[in-house]
C-alpha positions in Angstrom: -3.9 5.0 -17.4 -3.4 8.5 -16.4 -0.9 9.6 -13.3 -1.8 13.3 -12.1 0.2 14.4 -9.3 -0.4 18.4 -7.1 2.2 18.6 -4.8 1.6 22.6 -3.0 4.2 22.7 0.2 2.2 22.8 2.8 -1.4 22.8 1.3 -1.6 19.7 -1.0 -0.3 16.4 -1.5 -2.7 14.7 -4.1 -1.5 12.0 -6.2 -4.6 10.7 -8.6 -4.1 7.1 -10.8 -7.4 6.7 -13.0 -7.5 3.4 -14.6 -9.3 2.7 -18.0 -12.1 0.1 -17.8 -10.6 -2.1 -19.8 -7.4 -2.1 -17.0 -9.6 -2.9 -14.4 -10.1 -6.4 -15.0 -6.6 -6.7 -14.6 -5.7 -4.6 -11.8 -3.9 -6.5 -8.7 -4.4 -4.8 -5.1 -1.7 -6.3 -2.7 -1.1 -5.1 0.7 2.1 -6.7 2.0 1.0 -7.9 5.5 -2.3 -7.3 5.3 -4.2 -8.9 8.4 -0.9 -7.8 10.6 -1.5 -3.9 9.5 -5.3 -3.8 10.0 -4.4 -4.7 13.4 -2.5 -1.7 13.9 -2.4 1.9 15.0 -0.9 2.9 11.9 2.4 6.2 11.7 1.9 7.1 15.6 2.5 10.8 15.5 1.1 12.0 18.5 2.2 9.9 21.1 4.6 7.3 21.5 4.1 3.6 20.6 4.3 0.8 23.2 6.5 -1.3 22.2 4.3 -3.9 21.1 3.2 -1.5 18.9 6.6 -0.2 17.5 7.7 -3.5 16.8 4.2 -4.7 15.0 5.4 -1.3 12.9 8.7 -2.8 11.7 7.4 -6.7 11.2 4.9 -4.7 8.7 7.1 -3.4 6.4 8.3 -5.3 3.1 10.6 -4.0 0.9 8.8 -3.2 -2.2 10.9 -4.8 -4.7 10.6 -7.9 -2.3 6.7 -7.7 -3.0 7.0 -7.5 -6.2 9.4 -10.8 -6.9 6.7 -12.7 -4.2 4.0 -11.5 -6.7 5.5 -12.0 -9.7 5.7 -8.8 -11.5 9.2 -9.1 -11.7 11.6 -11.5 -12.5 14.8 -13.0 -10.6 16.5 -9.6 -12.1 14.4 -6.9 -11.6 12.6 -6.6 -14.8 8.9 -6.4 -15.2 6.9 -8.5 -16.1 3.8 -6.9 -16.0 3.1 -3.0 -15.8 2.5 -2.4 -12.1 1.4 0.9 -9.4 3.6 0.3 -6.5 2.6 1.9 -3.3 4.7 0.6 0.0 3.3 -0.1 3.3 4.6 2.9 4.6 2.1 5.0 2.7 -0.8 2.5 2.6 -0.5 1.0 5.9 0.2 4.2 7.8 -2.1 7.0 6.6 -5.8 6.1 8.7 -7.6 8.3 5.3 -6.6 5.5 2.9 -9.2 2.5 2.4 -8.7 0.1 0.0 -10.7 -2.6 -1.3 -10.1 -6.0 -2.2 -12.1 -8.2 -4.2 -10.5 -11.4 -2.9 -10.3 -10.6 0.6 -12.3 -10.9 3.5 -13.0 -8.1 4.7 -13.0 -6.6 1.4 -12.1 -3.4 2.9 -8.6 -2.8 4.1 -8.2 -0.1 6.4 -5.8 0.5 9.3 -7.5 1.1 13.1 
């Protein structure tokens, strides 16, 4: 696995994960709320939410160390089990660039509206 983050203020905020082949097999994509988030308008930054919206927003969001114990990749302490790339809703399910796609799911594609 290789991690390459560029963080420029104000010009780029890249952060690259490349995964060997031989880590793909094993890979596990899990979007916490899934269905609920592709429903939604995603971080509303120019204009203001209705309130349907704003609370849709809140009921999204799962702790991440919550998702990981309902996943398994950690124990009832906090340890790992598993090596795991953690990216929170907030990232994910707010940004309309990032797609994601899941073998298991249907649609495959995750995307926010």
């Amino acid at each position: 696995m290789h991690l390459s983050i560029t963080r420029l203020e104000g010009l780029r905020n890249d952060l690259t994960l490349r995964l060997e082949r031989s880590e793909v097999e094993d890979a596990l994509l899990s979007v916490a709320h899934r269905d609920q988030l592709m429903r939604l308008p995603g971080m509303l930054r120019h204009r203001v939410g209705t309130p349907d919206e704003l609370q849709g927003i809140a009921d999204a969001k799962m702790p991440i160390d919550a998702h990981l114990r309902q996943l398994g990749i950690v124990d009832e302490t906090g340890r790992a089990s598993r090596r795991a790339i953690a990216i929170s809703n907030r990232n994910l399910g707010a940004n309309h660039g990032f797609v994601a796609w899941q073998r298991s799911a249907a649609p495959k594609i995750f995307r926010i509206l």
